[in-house]
C-alpha positions, 0 to 999 in steps of 0.5 A: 518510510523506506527506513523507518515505518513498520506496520504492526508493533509485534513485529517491530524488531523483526523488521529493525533487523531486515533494516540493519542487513537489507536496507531501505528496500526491505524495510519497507517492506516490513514496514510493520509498527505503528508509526507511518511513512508519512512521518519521515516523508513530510514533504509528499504529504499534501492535500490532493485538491484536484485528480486523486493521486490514489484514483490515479494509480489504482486505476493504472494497477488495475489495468496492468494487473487484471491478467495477471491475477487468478480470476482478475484483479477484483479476487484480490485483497486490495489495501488502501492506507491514508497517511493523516496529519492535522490537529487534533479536532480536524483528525476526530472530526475525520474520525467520526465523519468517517465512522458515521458514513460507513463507507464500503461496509459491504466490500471491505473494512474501513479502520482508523488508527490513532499513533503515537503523535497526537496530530497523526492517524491512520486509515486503512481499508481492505477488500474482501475478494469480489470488490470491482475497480469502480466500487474501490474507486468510489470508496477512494472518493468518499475517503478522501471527500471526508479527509478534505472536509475535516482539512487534513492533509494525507497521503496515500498508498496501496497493497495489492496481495493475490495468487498468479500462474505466472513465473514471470509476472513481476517482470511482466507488471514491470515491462507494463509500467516502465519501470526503472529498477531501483533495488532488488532483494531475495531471502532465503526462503525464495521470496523475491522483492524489486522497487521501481521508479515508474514515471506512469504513477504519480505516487513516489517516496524518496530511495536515498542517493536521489533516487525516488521509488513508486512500485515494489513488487514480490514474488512469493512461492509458498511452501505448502501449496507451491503456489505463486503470490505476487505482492504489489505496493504503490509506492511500496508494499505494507505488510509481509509478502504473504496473500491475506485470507481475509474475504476469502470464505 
């Protein structure tokens, strides 16, 4: 994932780019075309037959960043991406499973993405302001119970995107979850990107040098507003460092 995924296709050279100056970090975080991290990271991918790596790590992240965030956790935009990999009934059999369930209609957005490879998908939800840890940890269940029935294997991952009144919360999130520093990178328009290795989350994709990385998170002033958005991803943050308004009407 850390060299290769991108997130939406538009942005596709803008992120090949960031990944010729910047590395595996920043490429990752432009992670913006349509083919997943899954793809380059096989060996993470695995049926999670017992505790949910997902329920795991949300929970975690809920917990250290409830005080962080303006007005709590739950006035945030949570995104969670499932990363699939089967043969072709079993993923239309997800599909239609999942489509048929409605899962988390009144809290969010559930999509489904084919790509190029006929054995891989994509599912991703994203919250709309107001969704609670246990509503999000109830639509992680249902997921991943129709994820088992229809017998793929998937990974999963998650984006955190809201404001905060804190200067130092990165560092704070950081000293809540131990976090070892694997990179750090800062663009010129004052965002700031660190990827860490927590031994907390069970979530992990490989760095290079041996390393592996769970946590990134980003800093972000914006221009107009001044005000500060901390982006957070388990294992690394999906999309760009900007705070969605969707849901927040």
């Amino acid at each position: 994932m850390m060299s290769t995924n991108r997130f939406v296709r538009k942005t596709a050279d803008q992120a090949a780019s960031r990944r010729a100056r910047f590395g595996v970090i920043i490429a990752a975080v432009v992670l913006l075309s349509g083919v997943i991290w899954a793809a380059v990271n096989k060996d993470q991918i695995r049926v999670q037959k017992n505790d949910s790596i997902l329920t795991h790590d949300i929970a975690l992240l809920w917990q250290w960043t409830d005080k962080l965030y303006n007005k709590g956790a739950a006035n945030t935009e949570w995104t969670l991406r499932w990363d699939l990999e089967g043969d072709g009934a079993a993923l239309t059999q997800a599909d239609q499973k999942l489509k048929a369930d409605e899962i988390g209609q009144e809290q969010g957005t559930l999509s489904i993405f084919p790509l190029s490879s006929e054995n891989q998908a994509m599912v991703v939800y994203v919250t709309k302001q107001g969704t609670t840890k246990k509503q999000l940890l109830a639509i992680v269940n249902e997921v991943e119970a129709d994820l088992k029935e229809s017998g793929l294997t998937y990974s999963g991952g998650m984006t955190v995107r809201g404001d905060t009144e804190y200067n130092n919360a990165a560092e704070r999130l950081a000293h809540a979850a131990g976090g070892k520093r694997i990179d750090r990178y800062k663009d010129n328009s004052g965002t700031i990107s660190e990827a860490y290795y927590s031994e907390k989350l069970f979530s992990a994709v490989e760095a290079g040098a041996g390393k592996k990385a769970n946590l990134q998170i980003a800093a972000h002033r914006e221009t107009e507003s001044k005000q500060l958005s901390l982006i957070i991803g388990i294992p690394l943050i999906t999309g760009d460092y900007t705070v969605s308004q969707q849901g927040n009407d």
